[in-house]
C-alpha positions as CSV (number, residue, x, y, z in Angstrom):
1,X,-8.8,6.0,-17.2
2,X,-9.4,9.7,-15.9
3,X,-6.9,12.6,-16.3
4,X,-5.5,11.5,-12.4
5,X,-4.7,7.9,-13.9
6,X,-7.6,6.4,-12.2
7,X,-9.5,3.2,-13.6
8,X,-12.7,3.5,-13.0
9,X,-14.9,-0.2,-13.6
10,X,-17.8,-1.7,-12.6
11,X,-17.7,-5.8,-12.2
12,X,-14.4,-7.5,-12.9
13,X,-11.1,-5.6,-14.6
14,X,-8.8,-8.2,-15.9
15,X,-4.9,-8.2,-16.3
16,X,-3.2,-10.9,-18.5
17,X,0.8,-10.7,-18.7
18,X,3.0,-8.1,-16.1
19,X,1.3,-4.9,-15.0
20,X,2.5,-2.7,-12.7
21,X,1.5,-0.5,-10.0
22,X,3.1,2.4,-8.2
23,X,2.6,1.6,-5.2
24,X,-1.1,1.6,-3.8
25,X,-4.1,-0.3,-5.3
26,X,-7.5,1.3,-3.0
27,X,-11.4,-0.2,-2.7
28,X,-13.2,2.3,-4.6
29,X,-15.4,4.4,-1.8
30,X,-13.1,2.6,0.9
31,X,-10.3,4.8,2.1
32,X,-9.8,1.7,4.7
33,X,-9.1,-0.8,2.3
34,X,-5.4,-0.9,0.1
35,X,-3.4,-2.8,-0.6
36,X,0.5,-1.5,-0.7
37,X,3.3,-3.0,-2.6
38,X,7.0,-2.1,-1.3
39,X,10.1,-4.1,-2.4
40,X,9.7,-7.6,-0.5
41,X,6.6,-6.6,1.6
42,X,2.6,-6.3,0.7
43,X,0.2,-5.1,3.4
44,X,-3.2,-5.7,2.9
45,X,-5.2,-2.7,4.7
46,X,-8.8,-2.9,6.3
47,X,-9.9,-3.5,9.4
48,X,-7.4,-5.8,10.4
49,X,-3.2,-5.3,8.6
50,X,-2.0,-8.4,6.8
51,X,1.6,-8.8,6.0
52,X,3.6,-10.4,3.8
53,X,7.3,-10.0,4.3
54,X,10.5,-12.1,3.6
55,X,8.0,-15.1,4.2
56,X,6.4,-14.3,6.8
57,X,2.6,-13.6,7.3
58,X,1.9,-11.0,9.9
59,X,-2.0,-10.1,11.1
60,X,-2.2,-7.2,13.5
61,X,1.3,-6.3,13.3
62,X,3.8,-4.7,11.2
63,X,6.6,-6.3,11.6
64,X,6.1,-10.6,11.6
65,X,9.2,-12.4,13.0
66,X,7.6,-16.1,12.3
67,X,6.2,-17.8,9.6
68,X,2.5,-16.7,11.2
69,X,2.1,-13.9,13.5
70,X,-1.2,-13.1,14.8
71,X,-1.8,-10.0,17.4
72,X,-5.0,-9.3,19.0
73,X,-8.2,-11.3,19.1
């Protein structure tokens, strides 16, 4: 971990028991590619949004009203 908090690895970083995250886990050289954690909702960001909220799964949009949403192509 560097002086901003930052793990840097190369290969696979395992986790056993809770850990915890502020809010944004990034792709290392990707700025495109996140994923967010808010308080009953996960967006995973790249080239296409996918949402998780109140049990709903959302692609292409921000907001899913139905079990699966899908915008676009």
């Amino acid at each position: 971990m560097d002086s901003y908090n930052v793990i840097h690895t190369i290969g696979n970083l395992n986790f056993s028991g809770y850990t915890y995250f502020p809010n944004y886990l990034f792709h290392a050289g990707d700025t495109n590619t996140r994923i967010f954690f808010e308080t009953g909702k996960i967006t995973l960001r790249g080239d296409t949004n996918i949402i998780l909220t109140g049990g709903n799964v959302g692609i292409g949009t921000v907001s899913p009203q139905t079990k699966l949403e899908v915008v676009g192509e």
